[in-house]
C-alpha positions as CSV (number, residue, x, y, z in Angstrom):
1,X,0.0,0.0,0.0
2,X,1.1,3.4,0.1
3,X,3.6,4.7,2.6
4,X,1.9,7.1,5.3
5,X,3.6,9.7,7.7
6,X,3.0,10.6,11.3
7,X,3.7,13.2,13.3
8,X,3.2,13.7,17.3
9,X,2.3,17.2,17.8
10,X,1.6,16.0,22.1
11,X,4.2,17.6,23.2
12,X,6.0,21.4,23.3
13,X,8.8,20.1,25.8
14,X,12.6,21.0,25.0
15,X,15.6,18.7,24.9
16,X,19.0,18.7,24.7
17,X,21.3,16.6,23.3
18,X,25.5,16.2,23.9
19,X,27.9,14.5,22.4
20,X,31.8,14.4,23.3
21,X,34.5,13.9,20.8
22,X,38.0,13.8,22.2
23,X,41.5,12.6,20.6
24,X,42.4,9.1,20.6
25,X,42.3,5.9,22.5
26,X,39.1,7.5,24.1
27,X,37.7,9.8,21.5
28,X,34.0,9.2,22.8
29,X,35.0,10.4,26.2
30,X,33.4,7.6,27.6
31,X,33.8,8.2,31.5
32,X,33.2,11.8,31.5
33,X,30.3,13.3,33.2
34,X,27.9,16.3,32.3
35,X,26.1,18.5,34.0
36,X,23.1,20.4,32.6
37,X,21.4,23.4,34.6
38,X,18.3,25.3,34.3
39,X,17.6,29.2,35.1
40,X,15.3,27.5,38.2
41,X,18.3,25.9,39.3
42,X,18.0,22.4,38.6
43,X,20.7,20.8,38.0
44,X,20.8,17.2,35.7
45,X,23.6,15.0,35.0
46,X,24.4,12.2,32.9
47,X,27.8,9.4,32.4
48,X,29.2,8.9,28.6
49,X,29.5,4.9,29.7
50,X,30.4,2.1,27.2
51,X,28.0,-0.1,26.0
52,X,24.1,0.5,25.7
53,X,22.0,3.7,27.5
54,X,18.3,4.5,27.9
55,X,18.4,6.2,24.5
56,X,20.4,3.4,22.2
57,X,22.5,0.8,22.6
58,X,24.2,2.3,19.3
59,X,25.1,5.6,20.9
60,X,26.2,5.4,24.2
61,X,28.3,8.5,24.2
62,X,25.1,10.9,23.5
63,X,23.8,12.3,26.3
64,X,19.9,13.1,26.2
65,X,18.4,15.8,28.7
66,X,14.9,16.3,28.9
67,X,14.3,20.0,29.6
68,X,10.4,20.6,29.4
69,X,9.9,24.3,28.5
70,X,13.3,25.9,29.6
71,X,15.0,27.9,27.2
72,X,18.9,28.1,28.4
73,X,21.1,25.7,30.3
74,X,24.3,26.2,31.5
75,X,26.3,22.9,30.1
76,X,29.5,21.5,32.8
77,X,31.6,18.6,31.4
78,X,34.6,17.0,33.8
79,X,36.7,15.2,30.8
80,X,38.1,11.6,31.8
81,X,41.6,13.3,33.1
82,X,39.3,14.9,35.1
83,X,39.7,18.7,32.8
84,X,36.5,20.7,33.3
85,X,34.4,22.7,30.5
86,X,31.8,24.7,31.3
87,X,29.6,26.6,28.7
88,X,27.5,29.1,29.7
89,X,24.0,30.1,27.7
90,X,23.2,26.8,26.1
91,X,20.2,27.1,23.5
92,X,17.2,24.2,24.3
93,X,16.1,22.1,21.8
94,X,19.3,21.4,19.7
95,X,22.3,18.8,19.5
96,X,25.3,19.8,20.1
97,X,28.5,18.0,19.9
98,X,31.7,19.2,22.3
99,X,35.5,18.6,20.3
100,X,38.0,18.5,22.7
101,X,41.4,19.1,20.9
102,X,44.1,17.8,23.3
């Protein structure tokens, strides 16, 4: 039959996607940590871990955070060495991708 197309229109909630890119043996940054936080204050954090996450097992170094109608996050990331970035005045509803270059 023909092919059909659906679309959700349930919900107007904002999220964020992150992924880390570093230089090699690690370059998905897998045992960093990131820490997103919203103008109310609350603060979320996820693990880049190896293997599968609630999202896919295929992409376990993306880091999803559900945001619900905020607009701006402030983004924290402690690097495996243990090297912190923080950016300030991160835009809701995009996915970003953080390339560290050393």
């Amino acid at each position: 039959g023909e092919a059909r197309y659906y679309q959700s229109n349930c919900s107007t909630n904002r999220a964020l996607m992150i992924s880390l890119q570093q230089p090699a043996p690690n370059s998905l940054a897998i045992g960093a940590r990131i820490w997103v936080t919203d103008q109310k204050g609350i603060t979320r954090f996820r693990d880049i871990t190896a293997g599968s996450n609630n999202i896919s097992s295929s992409s376990p170094s993306v880091a999803h955070f559900g945001l619900a109608q905020e607009d701006m996050v402030e983004v924290e990331v402690r690097w495996p060495d243990g090297e912190i970035d923080r950016l300030e005045s991160v835009q809701a509803g995009r996915w970003i991708k953080l390339i560290r270059s050393h």
